[in-house]
C-alpha positions in Angstrom: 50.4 -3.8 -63.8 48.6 -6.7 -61.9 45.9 -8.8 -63.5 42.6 -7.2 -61.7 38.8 -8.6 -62.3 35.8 -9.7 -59.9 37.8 -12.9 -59.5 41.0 -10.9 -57.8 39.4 -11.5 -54.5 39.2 -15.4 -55.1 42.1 -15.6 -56.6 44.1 -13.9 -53.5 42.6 -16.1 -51.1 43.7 -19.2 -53.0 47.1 -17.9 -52.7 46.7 -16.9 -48.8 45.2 -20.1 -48.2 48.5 -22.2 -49.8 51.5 -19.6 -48.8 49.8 -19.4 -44.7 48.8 -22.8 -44.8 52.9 -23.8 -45.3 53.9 -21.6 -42.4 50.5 -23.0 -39.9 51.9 -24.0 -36.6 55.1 -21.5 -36.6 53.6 -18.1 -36.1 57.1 -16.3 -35.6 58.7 -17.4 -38.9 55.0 -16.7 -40.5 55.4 -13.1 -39.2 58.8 -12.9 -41.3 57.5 -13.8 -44.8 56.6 -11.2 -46.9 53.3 -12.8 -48.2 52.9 -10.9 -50.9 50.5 -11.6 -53.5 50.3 -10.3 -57.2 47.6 -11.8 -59.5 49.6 -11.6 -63.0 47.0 -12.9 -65.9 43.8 -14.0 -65.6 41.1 -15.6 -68.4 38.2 -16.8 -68.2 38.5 -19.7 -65.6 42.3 -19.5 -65.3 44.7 -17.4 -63.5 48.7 -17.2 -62.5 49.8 -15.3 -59.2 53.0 -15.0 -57.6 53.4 -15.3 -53.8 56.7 -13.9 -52.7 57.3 -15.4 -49.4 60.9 -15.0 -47.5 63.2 -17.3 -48.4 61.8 -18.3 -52.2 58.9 -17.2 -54.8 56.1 -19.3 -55.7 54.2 -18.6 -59.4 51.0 -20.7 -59.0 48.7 -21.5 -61.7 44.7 -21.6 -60.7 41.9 -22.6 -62.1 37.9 -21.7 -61.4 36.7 -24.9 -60.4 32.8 -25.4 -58.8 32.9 -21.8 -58.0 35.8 -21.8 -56.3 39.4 -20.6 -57.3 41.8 -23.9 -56.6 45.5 -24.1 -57.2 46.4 -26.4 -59.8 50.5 -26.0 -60.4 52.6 -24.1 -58.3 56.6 -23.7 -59.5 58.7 -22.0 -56.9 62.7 -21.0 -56.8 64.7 -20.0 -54.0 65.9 -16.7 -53.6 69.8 -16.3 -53.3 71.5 -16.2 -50.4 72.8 -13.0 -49.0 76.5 -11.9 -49.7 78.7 -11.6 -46.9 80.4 -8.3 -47.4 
């Protein structure tokens, strides 16, 4: 089960804000990722969320910083390509 506190909110955005902010200027391929986000632990004034967006997943680390939730690592792998049958 996903990591949920009053911070969730802040946390999400952080995410939306890096994962949209990659695909800004290319609305149609934007429209294709999945852009999910899962917020998996959170502590105090640190979190980790995964983004899973198209073509690779991205776990990012976060930290509470002035207030504000800010990305401070992000690791990402690319998902396999598809099989021909």
């Amino acid at each position: 089960m996903p990591a949920q506190s009053s911070d969730s909110p802040g946390i999400r955005q952080a995410a939306l804000d890096y994962i949209e902010g990659w695909y800004e200027g290319n609305g149609e391929r934007m429209e294709r990722a999945l852009q999910d986000v899962r917020i998996l632990d959170i502590y105090e004034n640190a979190s980790s969320a995964r983004v899973d967006a198209g073509d690779w997943v991205d776990f990012l680390h976060l930290a509470k910083w002035n207030g504000r939730w800010v990305i401070v690592n992000v690791l990402w792998e690319m998902r396999p390509a598809p099989q021909a049958p």
